[in-house]
VOBA-1610 file (N, C-alpha, C; in pm, whole numbers, padded with zeros to 5 digits, always signed):
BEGIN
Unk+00083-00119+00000Unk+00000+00000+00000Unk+00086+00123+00000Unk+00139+00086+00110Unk+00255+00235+00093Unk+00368+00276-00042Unk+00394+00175-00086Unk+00449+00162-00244Unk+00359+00241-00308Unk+00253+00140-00354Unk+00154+00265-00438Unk+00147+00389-00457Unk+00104+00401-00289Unk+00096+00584-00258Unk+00218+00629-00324Unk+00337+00623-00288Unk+00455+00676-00275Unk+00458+00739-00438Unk+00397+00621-00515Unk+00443+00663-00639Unk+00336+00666-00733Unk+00259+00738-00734Unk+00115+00728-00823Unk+00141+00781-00946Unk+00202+00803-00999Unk+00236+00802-01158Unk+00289+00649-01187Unk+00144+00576-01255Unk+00188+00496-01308Unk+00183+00452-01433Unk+00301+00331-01502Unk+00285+00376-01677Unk+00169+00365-01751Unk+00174+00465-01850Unk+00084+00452-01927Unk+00056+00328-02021Unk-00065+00248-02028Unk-00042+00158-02095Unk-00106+00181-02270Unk-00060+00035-02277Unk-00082+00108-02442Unk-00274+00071-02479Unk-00344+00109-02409Unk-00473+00123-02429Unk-00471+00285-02384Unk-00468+00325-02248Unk-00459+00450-02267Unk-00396+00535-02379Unk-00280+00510-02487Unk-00241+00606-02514Unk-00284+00602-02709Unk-00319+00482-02700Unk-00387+00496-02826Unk-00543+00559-02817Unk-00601+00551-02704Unk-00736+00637-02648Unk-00685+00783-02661Unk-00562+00841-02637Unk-00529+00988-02592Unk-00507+01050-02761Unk-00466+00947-02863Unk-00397+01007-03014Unk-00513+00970-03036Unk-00654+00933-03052Unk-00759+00885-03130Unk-00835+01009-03142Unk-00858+01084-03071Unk-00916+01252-03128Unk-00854+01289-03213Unk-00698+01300-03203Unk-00644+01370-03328Unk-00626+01365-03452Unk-00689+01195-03511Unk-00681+01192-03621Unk-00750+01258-03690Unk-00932+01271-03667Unk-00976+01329-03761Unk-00959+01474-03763Unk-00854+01502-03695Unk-00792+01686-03681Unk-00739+01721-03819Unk-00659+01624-03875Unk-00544+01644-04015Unk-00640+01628-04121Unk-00731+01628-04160Unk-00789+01649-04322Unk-00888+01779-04259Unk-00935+01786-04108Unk-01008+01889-04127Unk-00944+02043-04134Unk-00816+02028-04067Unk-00728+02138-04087Unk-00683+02148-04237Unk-00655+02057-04345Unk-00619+02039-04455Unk-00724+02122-04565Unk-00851+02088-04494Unk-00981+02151-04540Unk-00993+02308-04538Unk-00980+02341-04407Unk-00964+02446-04370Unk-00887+02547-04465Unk-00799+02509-04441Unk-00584+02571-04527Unk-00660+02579-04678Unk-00758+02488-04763Unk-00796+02476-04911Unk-00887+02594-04918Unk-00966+02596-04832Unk-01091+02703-04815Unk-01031+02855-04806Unk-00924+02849-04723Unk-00821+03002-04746Unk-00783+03043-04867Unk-00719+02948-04931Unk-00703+03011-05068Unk-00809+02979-05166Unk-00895+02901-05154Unk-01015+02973-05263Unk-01084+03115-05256Unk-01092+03120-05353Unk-01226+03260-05388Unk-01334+03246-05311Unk-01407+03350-05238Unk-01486+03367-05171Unk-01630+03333-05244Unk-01613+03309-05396Unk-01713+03263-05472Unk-01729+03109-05489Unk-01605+03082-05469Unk-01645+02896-05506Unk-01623+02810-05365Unk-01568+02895-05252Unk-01658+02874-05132Unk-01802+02895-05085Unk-01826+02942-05126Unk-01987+02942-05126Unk-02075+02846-05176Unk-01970+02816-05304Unk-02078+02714-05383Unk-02022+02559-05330Unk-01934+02548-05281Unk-01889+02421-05219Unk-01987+02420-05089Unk-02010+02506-04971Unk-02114+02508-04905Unk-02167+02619-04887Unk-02261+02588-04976Unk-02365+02679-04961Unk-02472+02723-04836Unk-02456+02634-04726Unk-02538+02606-04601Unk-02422+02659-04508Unk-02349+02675-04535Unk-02239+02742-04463Unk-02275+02873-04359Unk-02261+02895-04207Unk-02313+03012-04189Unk-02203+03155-04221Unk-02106+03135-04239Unk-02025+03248-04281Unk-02084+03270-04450Unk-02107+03186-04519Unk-02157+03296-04682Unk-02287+03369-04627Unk-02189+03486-04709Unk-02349+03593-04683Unk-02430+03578-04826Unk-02592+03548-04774Unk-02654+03548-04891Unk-02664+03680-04979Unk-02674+03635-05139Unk-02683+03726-05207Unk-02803+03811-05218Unk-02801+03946-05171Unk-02903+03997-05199Unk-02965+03981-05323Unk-03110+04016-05343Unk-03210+03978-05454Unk-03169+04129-05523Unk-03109+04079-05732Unk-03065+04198-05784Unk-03226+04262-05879Unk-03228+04347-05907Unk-03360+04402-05893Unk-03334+04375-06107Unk-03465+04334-06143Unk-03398+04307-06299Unk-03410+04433-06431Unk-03355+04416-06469Unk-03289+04511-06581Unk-03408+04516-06684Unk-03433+04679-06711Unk-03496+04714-06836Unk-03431+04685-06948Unk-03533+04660-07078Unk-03466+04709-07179Unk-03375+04789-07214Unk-03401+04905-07138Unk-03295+05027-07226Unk-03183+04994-07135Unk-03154+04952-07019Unk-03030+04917-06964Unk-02965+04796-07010Unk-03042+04728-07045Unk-02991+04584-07136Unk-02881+04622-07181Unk-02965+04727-07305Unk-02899+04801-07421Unk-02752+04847-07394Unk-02772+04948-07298Unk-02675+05015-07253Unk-02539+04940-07225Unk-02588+04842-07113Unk-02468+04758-07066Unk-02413+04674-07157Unk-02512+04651-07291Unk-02443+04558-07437Unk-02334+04674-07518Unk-02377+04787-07478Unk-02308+04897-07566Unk-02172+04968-07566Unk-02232+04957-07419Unk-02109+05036-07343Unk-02046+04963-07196Unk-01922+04950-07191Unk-01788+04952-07294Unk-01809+04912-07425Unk-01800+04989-07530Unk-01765+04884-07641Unk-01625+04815-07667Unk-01674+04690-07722Unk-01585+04618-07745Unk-01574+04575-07915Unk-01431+04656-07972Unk-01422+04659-08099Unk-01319+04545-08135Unk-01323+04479-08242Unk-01206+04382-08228Unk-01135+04479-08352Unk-01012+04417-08390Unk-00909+04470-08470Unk-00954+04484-08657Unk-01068+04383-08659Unk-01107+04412-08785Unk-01237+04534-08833Unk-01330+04547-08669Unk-01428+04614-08681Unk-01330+04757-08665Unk-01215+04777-08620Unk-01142+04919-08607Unk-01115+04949-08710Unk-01053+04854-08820Unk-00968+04904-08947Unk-01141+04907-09062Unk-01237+04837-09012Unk-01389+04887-09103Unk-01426+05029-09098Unk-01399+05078-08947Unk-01477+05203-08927Unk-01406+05321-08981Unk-01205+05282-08980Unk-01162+05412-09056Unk-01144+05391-09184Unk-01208+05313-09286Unk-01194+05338-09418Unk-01342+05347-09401Unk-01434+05354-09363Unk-01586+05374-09357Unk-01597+05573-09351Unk-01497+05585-09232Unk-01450+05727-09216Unk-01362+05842-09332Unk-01296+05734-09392Unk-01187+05786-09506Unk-01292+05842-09608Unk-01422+05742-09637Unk-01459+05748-09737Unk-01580+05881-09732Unk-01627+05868-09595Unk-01739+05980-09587Unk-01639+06102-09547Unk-01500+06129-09528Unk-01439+06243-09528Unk-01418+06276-09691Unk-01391+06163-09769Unk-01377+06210-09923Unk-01507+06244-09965Unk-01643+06209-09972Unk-01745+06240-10036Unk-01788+06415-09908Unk-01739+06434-09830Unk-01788+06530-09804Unk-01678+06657-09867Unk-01544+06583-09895Unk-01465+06706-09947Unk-01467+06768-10107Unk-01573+06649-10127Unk-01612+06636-10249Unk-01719+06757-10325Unk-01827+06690-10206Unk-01945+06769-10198Unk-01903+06960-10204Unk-01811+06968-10091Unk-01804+07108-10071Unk-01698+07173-10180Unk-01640+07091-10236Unk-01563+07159-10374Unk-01676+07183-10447Unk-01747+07074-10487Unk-01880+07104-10576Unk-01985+07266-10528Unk-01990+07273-10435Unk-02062+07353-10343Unk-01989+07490-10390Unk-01810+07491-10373Unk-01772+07624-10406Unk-01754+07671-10509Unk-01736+07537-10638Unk-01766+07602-10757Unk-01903+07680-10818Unk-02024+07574-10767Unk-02155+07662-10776Unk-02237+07765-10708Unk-02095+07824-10603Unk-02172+07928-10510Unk-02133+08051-10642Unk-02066+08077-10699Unk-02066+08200-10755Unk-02203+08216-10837Unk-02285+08101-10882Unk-02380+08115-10973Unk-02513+08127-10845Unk-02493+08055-10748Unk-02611+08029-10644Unk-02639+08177-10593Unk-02524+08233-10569Unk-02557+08405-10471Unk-02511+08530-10593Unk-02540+08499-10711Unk-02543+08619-10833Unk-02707+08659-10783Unk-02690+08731-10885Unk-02844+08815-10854Unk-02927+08787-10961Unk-03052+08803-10964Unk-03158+08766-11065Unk-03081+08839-11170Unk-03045+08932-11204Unk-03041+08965-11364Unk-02877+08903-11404Unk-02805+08910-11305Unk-02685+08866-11331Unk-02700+08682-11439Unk-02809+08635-11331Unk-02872+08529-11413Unk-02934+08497-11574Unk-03036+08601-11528Unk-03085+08637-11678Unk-02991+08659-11813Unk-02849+08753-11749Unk-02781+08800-11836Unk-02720+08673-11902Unk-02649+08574-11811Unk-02635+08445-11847Unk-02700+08352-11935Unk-02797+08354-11922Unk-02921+08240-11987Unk-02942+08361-12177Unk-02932+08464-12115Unk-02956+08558-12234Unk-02786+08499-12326Unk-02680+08488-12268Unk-02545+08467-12314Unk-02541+08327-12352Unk-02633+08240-12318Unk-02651+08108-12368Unk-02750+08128-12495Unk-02794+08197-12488Unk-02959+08192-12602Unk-02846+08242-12698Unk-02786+08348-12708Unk-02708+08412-12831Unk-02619+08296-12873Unk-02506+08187-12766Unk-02434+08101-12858Unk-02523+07986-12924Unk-02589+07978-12900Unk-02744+07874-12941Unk-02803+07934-13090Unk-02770+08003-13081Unk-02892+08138-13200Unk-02735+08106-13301Unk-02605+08171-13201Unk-02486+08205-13406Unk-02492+08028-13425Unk-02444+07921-13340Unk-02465+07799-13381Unk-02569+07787-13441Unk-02651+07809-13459Unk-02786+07773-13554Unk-02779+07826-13670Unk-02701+07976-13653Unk-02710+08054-13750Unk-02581+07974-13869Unk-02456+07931-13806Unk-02331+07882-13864Unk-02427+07743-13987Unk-02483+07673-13880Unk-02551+07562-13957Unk-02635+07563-14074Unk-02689+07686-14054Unk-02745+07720-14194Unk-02681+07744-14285Unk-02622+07839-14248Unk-02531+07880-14369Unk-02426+07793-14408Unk-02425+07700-14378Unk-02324+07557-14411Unk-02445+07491-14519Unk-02560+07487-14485Unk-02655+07446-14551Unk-02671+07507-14705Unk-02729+07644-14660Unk-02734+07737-14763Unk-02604+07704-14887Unk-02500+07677-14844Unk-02378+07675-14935Unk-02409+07552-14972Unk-02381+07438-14918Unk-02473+07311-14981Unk-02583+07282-15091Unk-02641+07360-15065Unk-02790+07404-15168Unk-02767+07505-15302Unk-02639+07568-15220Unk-02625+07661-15365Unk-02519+07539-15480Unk-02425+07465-15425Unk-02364+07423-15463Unk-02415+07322-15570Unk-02547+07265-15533Unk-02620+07166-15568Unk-02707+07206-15695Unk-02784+07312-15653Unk-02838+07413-15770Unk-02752+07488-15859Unk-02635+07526-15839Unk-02568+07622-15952Unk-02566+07515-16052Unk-02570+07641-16212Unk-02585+07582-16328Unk-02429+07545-16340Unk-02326+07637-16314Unk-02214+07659-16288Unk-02128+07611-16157Unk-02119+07476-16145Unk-02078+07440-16024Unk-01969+07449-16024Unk-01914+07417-16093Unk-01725+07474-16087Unk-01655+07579-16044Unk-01758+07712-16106Unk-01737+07815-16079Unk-01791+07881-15921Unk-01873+07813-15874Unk-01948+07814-15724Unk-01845+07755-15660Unk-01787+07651-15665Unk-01710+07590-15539Unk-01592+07667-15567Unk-01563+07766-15687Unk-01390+07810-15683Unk-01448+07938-15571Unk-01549+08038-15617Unk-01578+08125-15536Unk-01572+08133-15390Unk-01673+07982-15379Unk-01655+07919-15182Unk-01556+07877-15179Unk-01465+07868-15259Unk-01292+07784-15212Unk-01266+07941-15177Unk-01242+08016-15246Unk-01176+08177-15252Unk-01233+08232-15060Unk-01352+08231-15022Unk-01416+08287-14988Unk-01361+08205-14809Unk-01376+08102-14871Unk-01314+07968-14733Unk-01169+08013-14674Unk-01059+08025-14780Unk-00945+08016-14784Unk-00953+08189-14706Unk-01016+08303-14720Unk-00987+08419-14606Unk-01044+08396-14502Unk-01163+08297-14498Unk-01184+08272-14296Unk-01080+08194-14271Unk-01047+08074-14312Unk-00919+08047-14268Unk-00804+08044-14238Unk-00822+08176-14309Unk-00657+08278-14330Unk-00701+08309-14150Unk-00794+08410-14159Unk-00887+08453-14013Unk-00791+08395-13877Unk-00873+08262-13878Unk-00840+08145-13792Unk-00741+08157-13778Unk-00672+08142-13880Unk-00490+08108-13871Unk-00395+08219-13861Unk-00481+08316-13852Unk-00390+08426-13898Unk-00269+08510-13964Unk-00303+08391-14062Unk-00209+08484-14219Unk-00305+08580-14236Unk-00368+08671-14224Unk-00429+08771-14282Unk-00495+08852-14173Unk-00496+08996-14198Unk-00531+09118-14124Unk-00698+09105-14132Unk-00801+09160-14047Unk-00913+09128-14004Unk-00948+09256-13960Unk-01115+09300-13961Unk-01132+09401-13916Unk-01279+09387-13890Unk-01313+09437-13808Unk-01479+09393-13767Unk-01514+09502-13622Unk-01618+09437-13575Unk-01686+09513-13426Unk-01614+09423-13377Unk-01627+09476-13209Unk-01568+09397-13128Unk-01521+09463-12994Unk-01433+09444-12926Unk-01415+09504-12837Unk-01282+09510-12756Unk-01230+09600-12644Unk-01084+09628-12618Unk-01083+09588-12508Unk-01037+09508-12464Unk-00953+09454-12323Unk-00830+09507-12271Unk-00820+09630-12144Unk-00706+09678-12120Unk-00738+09628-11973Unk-00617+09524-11919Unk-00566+09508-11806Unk-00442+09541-11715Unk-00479+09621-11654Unk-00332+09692-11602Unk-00311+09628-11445Unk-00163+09585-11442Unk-00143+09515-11333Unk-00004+09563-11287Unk-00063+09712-11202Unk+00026+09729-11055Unk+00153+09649-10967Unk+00086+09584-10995Unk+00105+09480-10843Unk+00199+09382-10917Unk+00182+09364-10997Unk+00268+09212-11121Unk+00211+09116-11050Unk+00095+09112-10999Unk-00006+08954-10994Unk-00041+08879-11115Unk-00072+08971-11209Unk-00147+08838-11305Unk-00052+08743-11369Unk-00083+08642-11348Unk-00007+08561-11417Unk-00096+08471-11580Unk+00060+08388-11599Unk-00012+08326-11774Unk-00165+08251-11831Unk-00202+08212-11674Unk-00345+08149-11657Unk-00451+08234-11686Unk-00409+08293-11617Unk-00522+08433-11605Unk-00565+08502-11760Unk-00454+08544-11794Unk-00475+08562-11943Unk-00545+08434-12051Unk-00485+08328-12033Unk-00557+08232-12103Unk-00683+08193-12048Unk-00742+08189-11939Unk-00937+08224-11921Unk-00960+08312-11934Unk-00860+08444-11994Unk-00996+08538-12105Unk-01004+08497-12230Unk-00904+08452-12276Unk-00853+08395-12440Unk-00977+08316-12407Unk-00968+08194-12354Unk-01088+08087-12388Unk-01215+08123-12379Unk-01263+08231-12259Unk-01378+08291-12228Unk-01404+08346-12385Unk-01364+08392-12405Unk-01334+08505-12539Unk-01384+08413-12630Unk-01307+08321-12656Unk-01311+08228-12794Unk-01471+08164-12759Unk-01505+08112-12617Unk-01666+08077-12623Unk-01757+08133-12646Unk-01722+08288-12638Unk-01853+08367-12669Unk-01817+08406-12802Unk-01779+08374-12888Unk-01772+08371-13026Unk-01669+08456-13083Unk-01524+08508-13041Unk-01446+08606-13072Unk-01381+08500-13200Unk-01384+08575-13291Unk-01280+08548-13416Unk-01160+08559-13472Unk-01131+08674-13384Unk-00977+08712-13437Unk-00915+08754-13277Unk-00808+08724-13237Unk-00760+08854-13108Unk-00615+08865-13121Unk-00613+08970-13074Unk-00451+08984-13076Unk-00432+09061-12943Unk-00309+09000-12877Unk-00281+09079-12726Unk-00075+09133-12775Unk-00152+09209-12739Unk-00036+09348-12742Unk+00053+09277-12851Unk+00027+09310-12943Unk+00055+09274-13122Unk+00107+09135-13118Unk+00077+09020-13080Unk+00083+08903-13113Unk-00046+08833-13108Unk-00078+08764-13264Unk-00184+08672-13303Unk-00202+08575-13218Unk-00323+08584-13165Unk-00390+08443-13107Unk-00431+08331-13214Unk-00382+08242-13206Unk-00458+08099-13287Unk-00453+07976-13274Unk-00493+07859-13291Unk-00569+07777-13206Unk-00485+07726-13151Unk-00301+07728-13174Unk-00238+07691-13163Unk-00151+07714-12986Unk-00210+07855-12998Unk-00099+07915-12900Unk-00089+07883-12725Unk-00006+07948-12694Unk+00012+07904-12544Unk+00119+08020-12532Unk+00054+08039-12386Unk+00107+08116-12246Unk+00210+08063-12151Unk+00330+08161-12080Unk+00408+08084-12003Unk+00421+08208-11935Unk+00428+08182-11772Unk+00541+08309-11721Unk+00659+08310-11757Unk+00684+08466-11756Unk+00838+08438-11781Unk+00861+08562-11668Unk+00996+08606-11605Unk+01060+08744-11532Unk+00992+08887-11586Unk+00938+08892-11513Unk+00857+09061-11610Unk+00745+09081-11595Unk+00656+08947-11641Unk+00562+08914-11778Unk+00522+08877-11824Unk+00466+08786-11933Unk+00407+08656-12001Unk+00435+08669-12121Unk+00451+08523-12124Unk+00507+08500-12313Unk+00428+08436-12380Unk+00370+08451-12515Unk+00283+08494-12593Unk+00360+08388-12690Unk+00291+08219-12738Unk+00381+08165-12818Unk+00560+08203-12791Unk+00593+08246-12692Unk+00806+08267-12667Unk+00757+08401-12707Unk+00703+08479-12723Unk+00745+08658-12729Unk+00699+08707-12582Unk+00751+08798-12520Unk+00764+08818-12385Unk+00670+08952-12408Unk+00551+08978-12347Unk+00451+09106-12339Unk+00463+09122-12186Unk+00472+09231-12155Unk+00435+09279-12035Unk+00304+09374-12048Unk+00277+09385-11881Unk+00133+09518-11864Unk+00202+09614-11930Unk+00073+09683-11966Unk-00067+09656-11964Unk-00094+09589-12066Unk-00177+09494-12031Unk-00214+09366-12110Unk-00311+09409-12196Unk-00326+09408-12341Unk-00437+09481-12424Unk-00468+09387-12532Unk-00612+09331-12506Unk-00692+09243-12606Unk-00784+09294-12713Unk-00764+09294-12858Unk-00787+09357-12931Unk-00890+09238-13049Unk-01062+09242-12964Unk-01081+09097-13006Unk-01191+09160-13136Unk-01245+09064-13243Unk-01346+09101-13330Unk-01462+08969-13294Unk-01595+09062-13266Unk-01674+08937-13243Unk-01791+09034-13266Unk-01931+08990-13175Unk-02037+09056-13128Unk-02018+09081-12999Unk-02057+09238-12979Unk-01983+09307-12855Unk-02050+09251-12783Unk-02184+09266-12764Unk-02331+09170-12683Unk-02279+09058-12641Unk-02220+08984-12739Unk-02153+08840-12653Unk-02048+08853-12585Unk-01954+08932-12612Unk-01785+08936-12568Unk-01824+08998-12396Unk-01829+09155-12443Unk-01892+09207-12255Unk-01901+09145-12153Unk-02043+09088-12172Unk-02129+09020-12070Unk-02037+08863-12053Unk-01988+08824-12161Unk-01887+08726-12087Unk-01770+08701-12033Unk-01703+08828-11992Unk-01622+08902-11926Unk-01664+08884-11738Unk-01777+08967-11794Unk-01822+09022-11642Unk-01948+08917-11572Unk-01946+08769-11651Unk-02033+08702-11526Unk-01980+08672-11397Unk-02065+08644-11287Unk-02011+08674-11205Unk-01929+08500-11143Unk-01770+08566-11086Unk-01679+08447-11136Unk-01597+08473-11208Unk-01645+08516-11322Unk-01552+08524-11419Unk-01430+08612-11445Unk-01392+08673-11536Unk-01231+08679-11589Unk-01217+08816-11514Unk-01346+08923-11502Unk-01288+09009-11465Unk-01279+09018-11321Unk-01417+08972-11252Unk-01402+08934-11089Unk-01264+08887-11070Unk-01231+08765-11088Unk-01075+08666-11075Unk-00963+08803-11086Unk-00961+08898-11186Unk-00875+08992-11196Unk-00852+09092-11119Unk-00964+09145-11066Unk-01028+09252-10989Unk-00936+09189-10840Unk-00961+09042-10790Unk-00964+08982-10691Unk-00788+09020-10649Unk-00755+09008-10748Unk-00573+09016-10797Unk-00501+09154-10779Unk-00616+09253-10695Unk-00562+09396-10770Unk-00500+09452-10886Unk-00615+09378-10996Unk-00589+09445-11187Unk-00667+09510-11177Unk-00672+09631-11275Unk-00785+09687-11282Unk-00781+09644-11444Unk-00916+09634-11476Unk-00968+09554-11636Unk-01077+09674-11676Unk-01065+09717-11790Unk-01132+09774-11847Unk-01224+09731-12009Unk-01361+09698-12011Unk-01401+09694-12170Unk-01445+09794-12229Unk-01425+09816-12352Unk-01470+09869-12452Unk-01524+09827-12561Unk-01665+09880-12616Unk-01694+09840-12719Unk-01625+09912-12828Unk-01693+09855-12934Unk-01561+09971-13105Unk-01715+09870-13224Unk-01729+09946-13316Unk-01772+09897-13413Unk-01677+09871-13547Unk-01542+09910-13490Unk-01425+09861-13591Unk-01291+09870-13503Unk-01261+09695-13531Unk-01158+09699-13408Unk-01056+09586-13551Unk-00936+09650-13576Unk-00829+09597-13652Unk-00749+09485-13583Unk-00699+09418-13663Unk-00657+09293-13600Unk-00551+09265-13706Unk-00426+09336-13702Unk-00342+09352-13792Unk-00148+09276-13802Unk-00187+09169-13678Unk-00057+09116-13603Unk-00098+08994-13746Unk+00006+08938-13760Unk+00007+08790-13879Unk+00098+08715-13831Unk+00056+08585-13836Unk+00148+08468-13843Unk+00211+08427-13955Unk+00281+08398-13960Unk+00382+08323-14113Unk+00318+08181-14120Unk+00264+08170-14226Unk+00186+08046-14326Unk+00275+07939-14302Unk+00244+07850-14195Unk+00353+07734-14206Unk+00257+07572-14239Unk+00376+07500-14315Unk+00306+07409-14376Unk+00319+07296-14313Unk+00198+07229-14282Unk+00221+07089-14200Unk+00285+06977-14199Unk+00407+06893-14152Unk+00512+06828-14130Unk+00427+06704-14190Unk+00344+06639-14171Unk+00248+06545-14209Unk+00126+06505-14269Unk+00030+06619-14217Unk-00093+06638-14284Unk-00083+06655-14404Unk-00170+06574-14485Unk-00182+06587-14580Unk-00359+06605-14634Unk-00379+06703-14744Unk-00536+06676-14767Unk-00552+06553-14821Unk-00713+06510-14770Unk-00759+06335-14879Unk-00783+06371-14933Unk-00879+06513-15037Unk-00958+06530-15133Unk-00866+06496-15276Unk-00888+06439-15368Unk-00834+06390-15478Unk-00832+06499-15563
//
């Protein structure tokens, strides 16, 4: 008895101590559990237990209109790399048709903001090249008819050969000319005008029916051409300086008024600080000549 007492720590046997480690086993997968649940997402813990009292339930989301549908499909947009390179040639192309449009726009504003008669005067300047074209055609006719009827046809076509050969002299200007018509004096201050400028009155000129012109004694003909040169402008290689003086034979009625539509040769000049002056003349000489040169190739077909 007294042994006992003395020493009451006695060994553990091996039933007690496999009783004392038997709680702890199922400790190691639930701690293992635990440690997995830390590093998941707070989302797929939830869905692993969902009965769980730490997930907080999801509040109820209130549901979406149409027009927010919309919205949230819209915006952010999301463009991929082919819908980006669609939208700037989609862009390229409505920047070209609009730069298009407004060139178109500035060529026809000079006619859009003229004034009613400025108009009229126009449509009146169309009726007259309408009327000598009609008038040219006849008389192409008329010669046709005479040619056909003369008893003397030999002698009819030498006359219209004779008669042909001085308008074409005209044209070409082997030969001096004299008619109505009118004076073009452009004086340029400033030395703005340049070789262009002169050649849209030449052509203006030649549409409203001018026949002969000569600028500061060199022949215009169908041939010719303008260049700047140091000074001045050259006239086929002859060098004219201001004041620039057009010495044309036509119908004054047509020549004038196609000067001064609005836009045209003399506005553009005016714009330049020239001052342009017309004159009518019921005899305006046209006395500059070209030398008769004969064509390198052309040849006539008539037999």
């Amino acid at each position: 008895m007294s042994s006992q007492d003395e020493n009451p720590e006695t060994p553990e046997t091996p039933e007690a101590s496999e009783s004392s480690e038997a709680p702890k086993s199922p400790e190691a997968p639930e701690a293992s559990a635990n440690r997995l649940r830390k590093e998941l997402p707070e989302e797929v813990r939830a869905q692993e237990n969902p009965e769980s009292p730490d997930a907080a339930p999801e509040p109820d989301k209130p549901a979406l209109t149409g027009r927010q549908r919309l919205v949230k499909g819209l915006w952010p947009p999301r463009v991929s790399r082919a819908q980006f390179i669609v939208a700037l040639l989609l862009f390229g192309l409505g920047f070209g048709l609009a730069v298009q449009v407004a060139s178109n726009s500035d060529s026809d504003g000079a006619l859009r903001g003229a004034r009613q008669e400025d108009l009229v005067r126009i449509l009146d300047e169309l009726d007259d090249r309408t009327q000598r074209l009609e008038e040219e055609k006849q008389g192409l006719e008329d010669q046709r008819t005479e040619l056909e009827n003369s008893s003397d046809q030999a002698e009819e076509a030498r006359k219209q050969t004779v008669e042909k050969e001085k308008q074409l002299g005209i044209l070409a200007g082997t030969v001096a000319a004299q008619g109505p018509g009118i004076t073009l004096t452009i004086e340029d201050e400033e030395g703005t005008v340049e070789a262009d400028m002169l050649l849209d009155a030449i052509q203006e000129l030649r549409a409203a029916g001018a026949e002969a012109i000569q600028v500061n004694g060199v022949r215009v003909v169908a041939g010719t051409y303008l260049t700047d040169v140091s000074g001045g402008v050259a006239v086929d290689g002859n060098k004219i300086s201001a004041p620039y003086r057009f010495k044309v034979i036509g119908k004054p009625q047509d020549l004038e008024p196609a000067l001064n539509i609005p836009g045209g040769v003399v506005q553009t000049l005016e714009k330049e600080q020239a001052t342009v002056t017309v004159e009518r003349s019921d005899k305006i000489i046209v006395d500059a000549l070209r030398p008769a040169k004969r064509p390198d190739y052309a040849r006539s077909s008539s037999q």
